[in-house]
N, CA, C and O atoms as a GROMACS GRO file, in nm:
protein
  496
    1UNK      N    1   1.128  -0.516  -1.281
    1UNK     CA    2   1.090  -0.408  -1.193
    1UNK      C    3   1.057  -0.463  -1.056
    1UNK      O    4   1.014  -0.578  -1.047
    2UNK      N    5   1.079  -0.380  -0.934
    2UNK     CA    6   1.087  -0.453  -0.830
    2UNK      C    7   0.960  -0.324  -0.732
    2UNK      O    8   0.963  -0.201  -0.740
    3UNK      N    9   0.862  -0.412  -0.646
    3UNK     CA   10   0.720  -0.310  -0.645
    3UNK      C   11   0.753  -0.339  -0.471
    3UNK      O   12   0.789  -0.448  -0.430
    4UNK      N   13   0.730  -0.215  -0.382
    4UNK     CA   14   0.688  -0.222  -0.243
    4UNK      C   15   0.531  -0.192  -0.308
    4UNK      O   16   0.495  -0.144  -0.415
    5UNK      N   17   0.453  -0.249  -0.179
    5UNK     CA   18   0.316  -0.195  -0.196
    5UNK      C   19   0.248  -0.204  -0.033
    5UNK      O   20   0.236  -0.302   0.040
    6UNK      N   21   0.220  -0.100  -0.016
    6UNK     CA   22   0.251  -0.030   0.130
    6UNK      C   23   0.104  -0.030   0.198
    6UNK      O   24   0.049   0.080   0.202
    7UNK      N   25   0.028  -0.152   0.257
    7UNK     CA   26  -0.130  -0.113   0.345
    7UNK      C   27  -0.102  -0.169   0.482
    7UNK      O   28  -0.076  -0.287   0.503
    8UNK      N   29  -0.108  -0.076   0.572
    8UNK     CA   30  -0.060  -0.099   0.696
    8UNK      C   31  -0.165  -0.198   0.806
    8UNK      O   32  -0.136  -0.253   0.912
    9UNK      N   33  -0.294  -0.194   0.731
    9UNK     CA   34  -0.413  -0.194   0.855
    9UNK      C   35  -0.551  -0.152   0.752
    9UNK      O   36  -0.560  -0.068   0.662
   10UNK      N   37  -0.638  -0.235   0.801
   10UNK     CA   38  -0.735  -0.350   0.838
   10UNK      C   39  -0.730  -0.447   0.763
   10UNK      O   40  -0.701  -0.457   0.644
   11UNK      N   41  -0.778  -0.555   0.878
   11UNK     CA   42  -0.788  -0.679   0.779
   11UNK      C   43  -0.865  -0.669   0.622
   11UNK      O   44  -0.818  -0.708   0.515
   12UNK      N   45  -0.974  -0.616   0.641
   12UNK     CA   46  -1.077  -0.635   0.538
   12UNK      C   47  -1.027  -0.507   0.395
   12UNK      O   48  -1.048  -0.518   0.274
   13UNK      N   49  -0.967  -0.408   0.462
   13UNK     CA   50  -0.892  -0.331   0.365
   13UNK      C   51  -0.745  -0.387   0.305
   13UNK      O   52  -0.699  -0.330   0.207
   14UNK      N   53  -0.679  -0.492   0.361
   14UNK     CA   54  -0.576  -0.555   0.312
   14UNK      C   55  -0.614  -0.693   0.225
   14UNK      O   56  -0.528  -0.739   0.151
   15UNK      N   57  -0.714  -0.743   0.233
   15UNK     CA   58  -0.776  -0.799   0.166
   15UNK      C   59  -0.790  -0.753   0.021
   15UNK      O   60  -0.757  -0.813  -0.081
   16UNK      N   61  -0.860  -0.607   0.038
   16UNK     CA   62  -0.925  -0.530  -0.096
   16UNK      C   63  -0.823  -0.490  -0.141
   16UNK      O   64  -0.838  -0.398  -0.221
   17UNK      N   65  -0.693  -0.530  -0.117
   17UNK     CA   66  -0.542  -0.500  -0.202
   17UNK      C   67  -0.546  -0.652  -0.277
   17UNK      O   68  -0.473  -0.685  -0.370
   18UNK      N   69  -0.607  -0.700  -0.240
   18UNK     CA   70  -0.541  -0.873  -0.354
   18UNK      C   71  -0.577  -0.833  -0.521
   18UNK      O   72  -0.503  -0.886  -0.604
   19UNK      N   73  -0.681  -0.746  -0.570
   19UNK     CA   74  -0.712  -0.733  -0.704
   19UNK      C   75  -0.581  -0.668  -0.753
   19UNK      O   76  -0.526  -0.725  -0.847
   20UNK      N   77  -0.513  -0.534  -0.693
   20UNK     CA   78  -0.442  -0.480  -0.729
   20UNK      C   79  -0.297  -0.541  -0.706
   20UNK      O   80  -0.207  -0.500  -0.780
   21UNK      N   81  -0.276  -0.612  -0.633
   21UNK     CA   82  -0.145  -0.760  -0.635
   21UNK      C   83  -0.158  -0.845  -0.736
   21UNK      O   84  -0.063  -0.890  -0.801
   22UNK      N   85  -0.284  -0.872  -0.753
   22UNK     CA   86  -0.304  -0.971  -0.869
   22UNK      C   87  -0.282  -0.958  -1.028
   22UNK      O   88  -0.236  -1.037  -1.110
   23UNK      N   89  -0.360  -0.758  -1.044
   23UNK     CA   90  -0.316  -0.721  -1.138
   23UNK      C   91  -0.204  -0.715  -1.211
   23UNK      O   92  -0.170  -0.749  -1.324
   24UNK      N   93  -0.141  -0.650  -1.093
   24UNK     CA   94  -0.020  -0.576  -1.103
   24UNK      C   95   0.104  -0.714  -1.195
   24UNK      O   96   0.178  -0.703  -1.292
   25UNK      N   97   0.076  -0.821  -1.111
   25UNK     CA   98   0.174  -0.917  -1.145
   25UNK      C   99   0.099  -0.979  -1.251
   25UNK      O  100   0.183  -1.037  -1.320
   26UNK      N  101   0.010  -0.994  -1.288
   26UNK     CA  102  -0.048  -1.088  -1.476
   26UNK      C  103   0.010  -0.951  -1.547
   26UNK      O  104   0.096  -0.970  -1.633
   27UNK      N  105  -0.031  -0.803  -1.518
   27UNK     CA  106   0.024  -0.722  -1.620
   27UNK      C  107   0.204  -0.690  -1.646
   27UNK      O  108   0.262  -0.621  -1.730
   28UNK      N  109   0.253  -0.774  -1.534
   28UNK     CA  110   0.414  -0.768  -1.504
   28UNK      C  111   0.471  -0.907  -1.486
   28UNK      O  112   0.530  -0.931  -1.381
   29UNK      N  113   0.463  -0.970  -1.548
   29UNK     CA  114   0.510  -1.131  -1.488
   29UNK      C  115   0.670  -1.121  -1.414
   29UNK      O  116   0.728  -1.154  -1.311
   30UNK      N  117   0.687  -1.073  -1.505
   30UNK     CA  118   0.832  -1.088  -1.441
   30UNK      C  119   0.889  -0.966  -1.319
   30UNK      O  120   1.001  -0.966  -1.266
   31UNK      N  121   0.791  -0.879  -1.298
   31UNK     CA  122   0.822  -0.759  -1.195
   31UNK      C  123   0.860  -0.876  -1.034
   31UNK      O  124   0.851  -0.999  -1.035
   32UNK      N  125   0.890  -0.810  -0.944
   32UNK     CA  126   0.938  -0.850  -0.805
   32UNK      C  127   0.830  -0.772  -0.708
   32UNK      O  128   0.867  -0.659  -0.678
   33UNK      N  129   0.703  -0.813  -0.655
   33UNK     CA  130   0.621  -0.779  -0.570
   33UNK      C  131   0.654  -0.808  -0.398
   33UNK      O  132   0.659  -0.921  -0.350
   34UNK      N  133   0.672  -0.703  -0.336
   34UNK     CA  134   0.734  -0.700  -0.194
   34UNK      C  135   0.578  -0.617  -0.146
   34UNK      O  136   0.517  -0.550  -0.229
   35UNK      N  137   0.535  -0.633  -0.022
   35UNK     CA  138   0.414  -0.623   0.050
   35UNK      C  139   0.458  -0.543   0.209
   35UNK      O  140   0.542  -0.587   0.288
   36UNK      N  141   0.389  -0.436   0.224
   36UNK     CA  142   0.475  -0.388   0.353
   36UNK      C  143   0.343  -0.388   0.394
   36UNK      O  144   0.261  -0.381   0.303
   37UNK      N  145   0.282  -0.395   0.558
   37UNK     CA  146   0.195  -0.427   0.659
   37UNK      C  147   0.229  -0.427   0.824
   37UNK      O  148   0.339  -0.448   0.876
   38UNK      N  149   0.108  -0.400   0.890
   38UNK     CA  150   0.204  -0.407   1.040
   38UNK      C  151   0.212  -0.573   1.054
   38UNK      O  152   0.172  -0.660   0.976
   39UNK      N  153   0.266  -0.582   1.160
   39UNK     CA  154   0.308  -0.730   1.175
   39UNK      C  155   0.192  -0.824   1.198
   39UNK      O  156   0.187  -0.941   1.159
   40UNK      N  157   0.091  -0.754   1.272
   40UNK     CA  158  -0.044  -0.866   1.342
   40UNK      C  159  -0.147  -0.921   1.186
   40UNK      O  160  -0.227  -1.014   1.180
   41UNK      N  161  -0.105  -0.819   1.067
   41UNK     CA  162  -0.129  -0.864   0.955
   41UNK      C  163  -0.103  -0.927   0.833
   41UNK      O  164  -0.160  -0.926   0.724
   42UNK      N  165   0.017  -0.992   0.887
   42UNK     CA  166   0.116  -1.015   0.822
   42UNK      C  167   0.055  -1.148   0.719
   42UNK      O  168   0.048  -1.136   0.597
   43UNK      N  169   0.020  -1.253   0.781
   43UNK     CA  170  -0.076  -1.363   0.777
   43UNK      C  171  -0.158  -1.352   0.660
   43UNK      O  172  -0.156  -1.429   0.564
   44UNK      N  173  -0.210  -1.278   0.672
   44UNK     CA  174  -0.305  -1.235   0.573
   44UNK      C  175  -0.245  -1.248   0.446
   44UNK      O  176  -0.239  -1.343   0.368
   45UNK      N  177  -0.205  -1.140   0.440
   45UNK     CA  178  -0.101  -1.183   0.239
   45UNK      C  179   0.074  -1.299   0.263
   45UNK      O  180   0.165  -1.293   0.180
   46UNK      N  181   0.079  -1.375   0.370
   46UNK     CA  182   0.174  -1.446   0.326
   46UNK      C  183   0.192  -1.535   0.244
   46UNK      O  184   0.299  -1.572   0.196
   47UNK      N  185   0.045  -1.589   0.217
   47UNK     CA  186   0.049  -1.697   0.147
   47UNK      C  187  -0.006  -1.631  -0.034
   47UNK      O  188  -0.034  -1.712  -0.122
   48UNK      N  189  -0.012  -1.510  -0.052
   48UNK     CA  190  -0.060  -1.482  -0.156
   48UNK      C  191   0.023  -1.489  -0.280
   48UNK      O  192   0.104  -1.405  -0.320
   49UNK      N  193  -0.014  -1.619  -0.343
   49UNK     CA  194   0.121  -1.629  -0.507
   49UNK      C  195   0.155  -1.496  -0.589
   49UNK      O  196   0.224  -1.501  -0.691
   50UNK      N  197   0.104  -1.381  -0.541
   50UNK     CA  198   0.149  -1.297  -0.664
   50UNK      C  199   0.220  -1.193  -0.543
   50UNK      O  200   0.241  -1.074  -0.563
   51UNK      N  201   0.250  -1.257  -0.426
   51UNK     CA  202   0.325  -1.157  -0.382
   51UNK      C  203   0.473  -1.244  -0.354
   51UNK      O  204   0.478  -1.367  -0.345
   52UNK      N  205   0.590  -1.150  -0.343
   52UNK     CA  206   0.743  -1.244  -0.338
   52UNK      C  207   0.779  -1.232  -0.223
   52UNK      O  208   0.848  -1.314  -0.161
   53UNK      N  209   0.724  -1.104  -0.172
   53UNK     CA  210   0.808  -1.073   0.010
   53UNK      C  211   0.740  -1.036   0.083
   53UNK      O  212   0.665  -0.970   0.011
   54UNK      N  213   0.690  -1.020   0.219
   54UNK     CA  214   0.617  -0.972   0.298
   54UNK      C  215   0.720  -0.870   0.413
   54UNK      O  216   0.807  -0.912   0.489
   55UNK      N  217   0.686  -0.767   0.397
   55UNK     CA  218   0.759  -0.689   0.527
   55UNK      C  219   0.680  -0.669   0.618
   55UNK      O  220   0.566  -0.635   0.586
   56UNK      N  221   0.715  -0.683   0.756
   56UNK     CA  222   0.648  -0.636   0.886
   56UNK      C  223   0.728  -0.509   0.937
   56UNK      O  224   0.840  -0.466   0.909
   57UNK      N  225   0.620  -0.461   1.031
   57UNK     CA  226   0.638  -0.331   1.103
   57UNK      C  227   0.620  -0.368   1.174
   57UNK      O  228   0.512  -0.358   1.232
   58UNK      N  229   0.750  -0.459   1.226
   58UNK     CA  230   0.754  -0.541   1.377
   58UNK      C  231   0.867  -0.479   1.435
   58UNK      O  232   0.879  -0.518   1.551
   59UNK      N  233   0.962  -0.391   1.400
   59UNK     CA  234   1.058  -0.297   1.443
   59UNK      C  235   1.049  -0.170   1.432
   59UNK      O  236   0.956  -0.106   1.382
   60UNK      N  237   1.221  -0.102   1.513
   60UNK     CA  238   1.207   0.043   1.500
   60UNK      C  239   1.177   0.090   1.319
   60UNK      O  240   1.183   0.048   1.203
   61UNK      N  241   1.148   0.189   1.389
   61UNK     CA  242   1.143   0.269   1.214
   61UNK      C  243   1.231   0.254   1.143
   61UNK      O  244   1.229   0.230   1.022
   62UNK      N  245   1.329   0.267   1.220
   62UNK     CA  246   1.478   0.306   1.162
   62UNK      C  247   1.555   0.177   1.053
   62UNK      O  248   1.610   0.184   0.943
   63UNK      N  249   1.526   0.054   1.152
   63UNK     CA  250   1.540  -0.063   1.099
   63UNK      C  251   1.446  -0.142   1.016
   63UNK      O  252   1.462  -0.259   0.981
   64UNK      N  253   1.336  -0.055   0.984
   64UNK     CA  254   1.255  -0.067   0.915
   64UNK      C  255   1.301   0.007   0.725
   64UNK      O  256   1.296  -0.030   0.608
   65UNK      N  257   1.335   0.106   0.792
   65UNK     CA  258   1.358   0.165   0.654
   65UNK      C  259   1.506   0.117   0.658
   65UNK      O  260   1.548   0.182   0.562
   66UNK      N  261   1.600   0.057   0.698
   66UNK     CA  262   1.701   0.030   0.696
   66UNK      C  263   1.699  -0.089   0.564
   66UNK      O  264   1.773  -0.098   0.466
   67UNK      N  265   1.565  -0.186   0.613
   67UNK     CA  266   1.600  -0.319   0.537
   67UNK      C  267   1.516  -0.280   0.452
   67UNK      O  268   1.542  -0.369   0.370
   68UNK      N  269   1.405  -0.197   0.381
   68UNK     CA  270   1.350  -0.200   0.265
   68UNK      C  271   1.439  -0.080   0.218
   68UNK      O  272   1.418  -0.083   0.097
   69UNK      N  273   1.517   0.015   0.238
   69UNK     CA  274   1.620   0.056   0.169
   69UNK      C  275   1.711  -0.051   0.078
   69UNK      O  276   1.744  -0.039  -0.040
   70UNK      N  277   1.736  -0.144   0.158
   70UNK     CA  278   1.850  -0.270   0.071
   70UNK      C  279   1.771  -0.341  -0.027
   70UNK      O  280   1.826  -0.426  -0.098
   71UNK      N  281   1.682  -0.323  -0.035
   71UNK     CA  282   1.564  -0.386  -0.132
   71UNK      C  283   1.542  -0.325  -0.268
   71UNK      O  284   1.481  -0.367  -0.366
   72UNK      N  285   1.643  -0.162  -0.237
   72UNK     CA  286   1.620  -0.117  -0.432
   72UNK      C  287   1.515  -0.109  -0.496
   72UNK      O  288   1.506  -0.144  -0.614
   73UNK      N  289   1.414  -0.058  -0.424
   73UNK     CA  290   1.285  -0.096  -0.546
   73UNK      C  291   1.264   0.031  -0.616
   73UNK      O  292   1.303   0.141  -0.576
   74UNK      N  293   1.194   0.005  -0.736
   74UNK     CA  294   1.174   0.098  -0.847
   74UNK      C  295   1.066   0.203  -0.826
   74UNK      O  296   1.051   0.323  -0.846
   75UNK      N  297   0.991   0.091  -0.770
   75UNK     CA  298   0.850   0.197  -0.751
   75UNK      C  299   0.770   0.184  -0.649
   75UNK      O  300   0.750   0.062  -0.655
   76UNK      N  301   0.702   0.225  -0.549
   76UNK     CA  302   0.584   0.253  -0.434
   76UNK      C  303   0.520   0.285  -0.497
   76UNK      O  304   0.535   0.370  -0.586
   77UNK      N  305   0.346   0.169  -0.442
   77UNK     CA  306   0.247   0.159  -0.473
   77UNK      C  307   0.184   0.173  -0.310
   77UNK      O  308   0.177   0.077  -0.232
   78UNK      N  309   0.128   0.356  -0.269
   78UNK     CA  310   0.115   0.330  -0.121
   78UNK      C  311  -0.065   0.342  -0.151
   78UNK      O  312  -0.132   0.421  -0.217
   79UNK      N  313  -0.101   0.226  -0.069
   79UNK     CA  314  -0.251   0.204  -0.057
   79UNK      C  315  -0.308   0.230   0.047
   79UNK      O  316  -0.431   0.242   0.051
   80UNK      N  317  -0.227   0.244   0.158
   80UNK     CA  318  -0.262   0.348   0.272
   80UNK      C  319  -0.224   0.513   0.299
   80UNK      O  320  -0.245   0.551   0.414
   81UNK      N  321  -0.189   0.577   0.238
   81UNK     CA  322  -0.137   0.684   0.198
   81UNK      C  323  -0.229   0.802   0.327
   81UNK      O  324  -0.338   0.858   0.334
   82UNK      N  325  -0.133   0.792   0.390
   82UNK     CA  326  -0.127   0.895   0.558
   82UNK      C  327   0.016   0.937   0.576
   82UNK      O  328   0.098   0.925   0.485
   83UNK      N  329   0.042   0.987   0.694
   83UNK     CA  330   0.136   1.038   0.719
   83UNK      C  331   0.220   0.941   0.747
   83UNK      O  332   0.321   0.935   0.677
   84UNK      N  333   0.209   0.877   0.816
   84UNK     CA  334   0.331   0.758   0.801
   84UNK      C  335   0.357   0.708   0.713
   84UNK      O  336   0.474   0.669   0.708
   85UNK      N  337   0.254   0.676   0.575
   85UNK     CA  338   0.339   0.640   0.458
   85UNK      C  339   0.413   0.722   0.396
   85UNK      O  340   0.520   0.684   0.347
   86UNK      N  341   0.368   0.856   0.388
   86UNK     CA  342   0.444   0.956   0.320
   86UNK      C  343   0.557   1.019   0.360
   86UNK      O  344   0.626   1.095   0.292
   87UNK      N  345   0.587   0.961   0.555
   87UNK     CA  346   0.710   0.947   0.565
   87UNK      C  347   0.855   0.864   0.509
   87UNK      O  348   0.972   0.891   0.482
   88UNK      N  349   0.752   0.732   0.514
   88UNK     CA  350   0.829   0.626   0.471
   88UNK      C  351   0.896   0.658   0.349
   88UNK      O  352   1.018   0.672   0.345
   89UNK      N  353   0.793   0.675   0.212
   89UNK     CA  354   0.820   0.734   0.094
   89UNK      C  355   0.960   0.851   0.092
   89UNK      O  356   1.056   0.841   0.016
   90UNK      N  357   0.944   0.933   0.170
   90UNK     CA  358   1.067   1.054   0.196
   90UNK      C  359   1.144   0.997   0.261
   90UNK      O  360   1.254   1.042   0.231
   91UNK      N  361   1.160   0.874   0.384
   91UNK     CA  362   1.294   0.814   0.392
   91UNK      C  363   1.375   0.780   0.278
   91UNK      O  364   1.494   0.796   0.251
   92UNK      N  365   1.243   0.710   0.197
   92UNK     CA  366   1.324   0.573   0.090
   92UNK      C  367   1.361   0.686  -0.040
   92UNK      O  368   1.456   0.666  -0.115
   93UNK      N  369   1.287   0.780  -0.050
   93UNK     CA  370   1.334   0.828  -0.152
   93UNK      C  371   1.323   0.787  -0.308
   93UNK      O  372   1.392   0.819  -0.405
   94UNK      N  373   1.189   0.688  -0.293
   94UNK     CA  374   1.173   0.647  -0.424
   94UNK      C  375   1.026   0.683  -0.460
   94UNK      O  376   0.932   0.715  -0.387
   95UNK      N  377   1.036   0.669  -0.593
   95UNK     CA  378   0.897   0.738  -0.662
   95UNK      C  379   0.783   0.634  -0.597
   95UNK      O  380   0.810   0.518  -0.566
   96UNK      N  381   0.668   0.688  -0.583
   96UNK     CA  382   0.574   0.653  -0.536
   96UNK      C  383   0.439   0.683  -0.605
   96UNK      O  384   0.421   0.787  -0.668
   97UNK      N  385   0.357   0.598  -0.593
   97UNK     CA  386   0.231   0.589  -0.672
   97UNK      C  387   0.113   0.617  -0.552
   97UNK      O  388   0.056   0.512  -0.523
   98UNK      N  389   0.081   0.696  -0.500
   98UNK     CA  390  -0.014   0.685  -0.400
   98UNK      C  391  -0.169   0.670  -0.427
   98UNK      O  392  -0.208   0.684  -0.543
   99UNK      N  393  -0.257   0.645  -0.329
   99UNK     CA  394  -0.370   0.614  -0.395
   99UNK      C  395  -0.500   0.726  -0.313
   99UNK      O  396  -0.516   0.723  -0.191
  100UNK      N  397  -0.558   0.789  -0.378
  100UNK     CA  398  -0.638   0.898  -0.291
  100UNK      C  399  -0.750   0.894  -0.244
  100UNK      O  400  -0.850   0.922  -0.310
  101UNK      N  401  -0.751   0.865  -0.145
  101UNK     CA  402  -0.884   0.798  -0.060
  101UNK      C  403  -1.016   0.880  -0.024
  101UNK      O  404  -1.117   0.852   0.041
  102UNK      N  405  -0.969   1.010  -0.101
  102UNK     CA  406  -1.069   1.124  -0.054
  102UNK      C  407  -1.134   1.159   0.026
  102UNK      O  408  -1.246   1.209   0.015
  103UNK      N  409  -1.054   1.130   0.149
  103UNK     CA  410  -1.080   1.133   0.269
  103UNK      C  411  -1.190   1.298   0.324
  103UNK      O  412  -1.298   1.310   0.382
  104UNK      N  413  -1.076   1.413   0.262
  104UNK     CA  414  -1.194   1.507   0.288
  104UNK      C  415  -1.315   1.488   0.210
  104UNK      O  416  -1.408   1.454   0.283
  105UNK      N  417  -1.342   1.495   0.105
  105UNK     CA  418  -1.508   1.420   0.052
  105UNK      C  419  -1.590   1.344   0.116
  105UNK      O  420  -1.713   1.350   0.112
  106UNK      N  421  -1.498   1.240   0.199
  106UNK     CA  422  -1.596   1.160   0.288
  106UNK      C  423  -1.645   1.212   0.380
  106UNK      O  424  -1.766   1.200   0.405
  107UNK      N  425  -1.547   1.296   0.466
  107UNK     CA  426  -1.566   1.437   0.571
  107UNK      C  427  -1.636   1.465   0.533
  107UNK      O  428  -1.724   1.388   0.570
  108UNK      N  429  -1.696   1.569   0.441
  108UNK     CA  430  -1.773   1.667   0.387
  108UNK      C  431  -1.935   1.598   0.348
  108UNK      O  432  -2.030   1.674   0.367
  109UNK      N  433  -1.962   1.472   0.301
  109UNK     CA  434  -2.074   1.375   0.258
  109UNK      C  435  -2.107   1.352   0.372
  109UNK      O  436  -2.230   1.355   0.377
  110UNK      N  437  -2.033   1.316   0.538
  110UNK     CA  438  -2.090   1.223   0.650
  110UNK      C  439  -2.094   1.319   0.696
  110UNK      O  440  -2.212   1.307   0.730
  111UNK      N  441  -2.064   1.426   0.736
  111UNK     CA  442  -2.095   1.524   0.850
  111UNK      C  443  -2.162   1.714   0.768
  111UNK      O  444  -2.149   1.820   0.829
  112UNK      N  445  -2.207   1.704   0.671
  112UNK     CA  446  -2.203   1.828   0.614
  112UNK      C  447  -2.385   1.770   0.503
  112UNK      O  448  -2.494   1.819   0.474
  113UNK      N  449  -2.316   1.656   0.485
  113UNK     CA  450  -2.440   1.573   0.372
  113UNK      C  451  -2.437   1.685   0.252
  113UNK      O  452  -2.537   1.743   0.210
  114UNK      N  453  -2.274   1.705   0.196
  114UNK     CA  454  -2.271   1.766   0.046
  114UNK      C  455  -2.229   1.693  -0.020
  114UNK      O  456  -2.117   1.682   0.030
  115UNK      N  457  -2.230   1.636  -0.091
  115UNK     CA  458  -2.192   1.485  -0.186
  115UNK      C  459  -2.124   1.562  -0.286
  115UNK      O  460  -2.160   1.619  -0.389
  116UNK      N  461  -1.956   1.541  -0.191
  116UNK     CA  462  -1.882   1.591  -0.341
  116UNK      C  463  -1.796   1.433  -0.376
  116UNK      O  464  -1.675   1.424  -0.395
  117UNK      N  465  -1.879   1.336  -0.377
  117UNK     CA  466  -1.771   1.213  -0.403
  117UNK      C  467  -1.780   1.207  -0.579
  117UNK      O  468  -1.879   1.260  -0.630
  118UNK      N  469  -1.702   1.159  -0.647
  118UNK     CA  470  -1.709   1.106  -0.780
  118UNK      C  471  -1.810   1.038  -0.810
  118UNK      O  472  -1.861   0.957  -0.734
  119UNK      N  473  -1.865   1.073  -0.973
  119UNK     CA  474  -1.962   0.988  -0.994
  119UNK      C  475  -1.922   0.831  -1.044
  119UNK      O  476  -2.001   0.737  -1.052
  120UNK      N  477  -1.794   0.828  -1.072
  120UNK     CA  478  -1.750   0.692  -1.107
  120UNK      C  479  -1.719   0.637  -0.951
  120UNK      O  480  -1.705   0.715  -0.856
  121UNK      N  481  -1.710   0.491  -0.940
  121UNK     CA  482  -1.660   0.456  -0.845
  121UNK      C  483  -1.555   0.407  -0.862
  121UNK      O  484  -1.524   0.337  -0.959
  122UNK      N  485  -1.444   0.456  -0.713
  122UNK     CA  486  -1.358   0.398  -0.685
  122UNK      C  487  -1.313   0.265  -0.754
  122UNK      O  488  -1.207   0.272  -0.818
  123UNK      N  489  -1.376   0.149  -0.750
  123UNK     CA  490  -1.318   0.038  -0.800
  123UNK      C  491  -1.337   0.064  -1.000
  123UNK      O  492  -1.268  -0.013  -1.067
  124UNK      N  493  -1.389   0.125  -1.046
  124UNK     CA  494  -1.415   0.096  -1.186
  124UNK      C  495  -1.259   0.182  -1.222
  124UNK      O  496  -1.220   0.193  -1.338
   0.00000   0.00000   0.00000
């Protein structure tokens, strides 16, 4: 199986993708892990053993989805999941796993102080 896994931006949030790179490949040994990021972050996961490819968003869009089109992958794992990923996703046309950041909940807890977040956390 061959994995894009899509966090565009911040350092410290591309970081908090290494558990789920790490996972992903002990529970898949043999899967193909490809890493998409803007370019000034690139650094960050190049050197990471459980990843195989690093893509930058150092070009047009166009040629962006041009070369992870030729890449065939099975499945999107988007960890930044906004509108630009969910473009990307409808270029490529492949199934996608997105991840839900509950962004309005956070809205609603910081500016309203109604705590509709989950009682489990995020990482468990």
């Amino acid at each position: 199986m061959k994995f894009l896994i899509i966090r565009f931006s911040s350092i410290g949030d591309i970081v908090l993708t290494t558990p789920v790179v790490r996972c992903l490949k002990k529970q898949l040994p043999d899967s193909e892990i490809h890493f998409l990021t803007k370019e000034s972050f690139g650094t960050i996961v190049e050197n990471n053993p459980y990843i195989d490819k690093v893509h930058l968003l150092a070009h047009s869009w166009e040629t962006v989805v041009h070369e992870l089109k030729q890449e065939s992958y099975d499945y999107i794992i988007d960890l930044h999941h906004n509108l630009r990923t969910l473009r990307l996703k409808k270029d490529l046309g492949i199934a996608s796993f997105p991840f839900n950041k509950l962004n309005i909940q956070k809205w609603i807890y910081t500016n309203l102080k109604w705590n509709m977040m989950p009682d489990v956390h995020i990482v468990d």
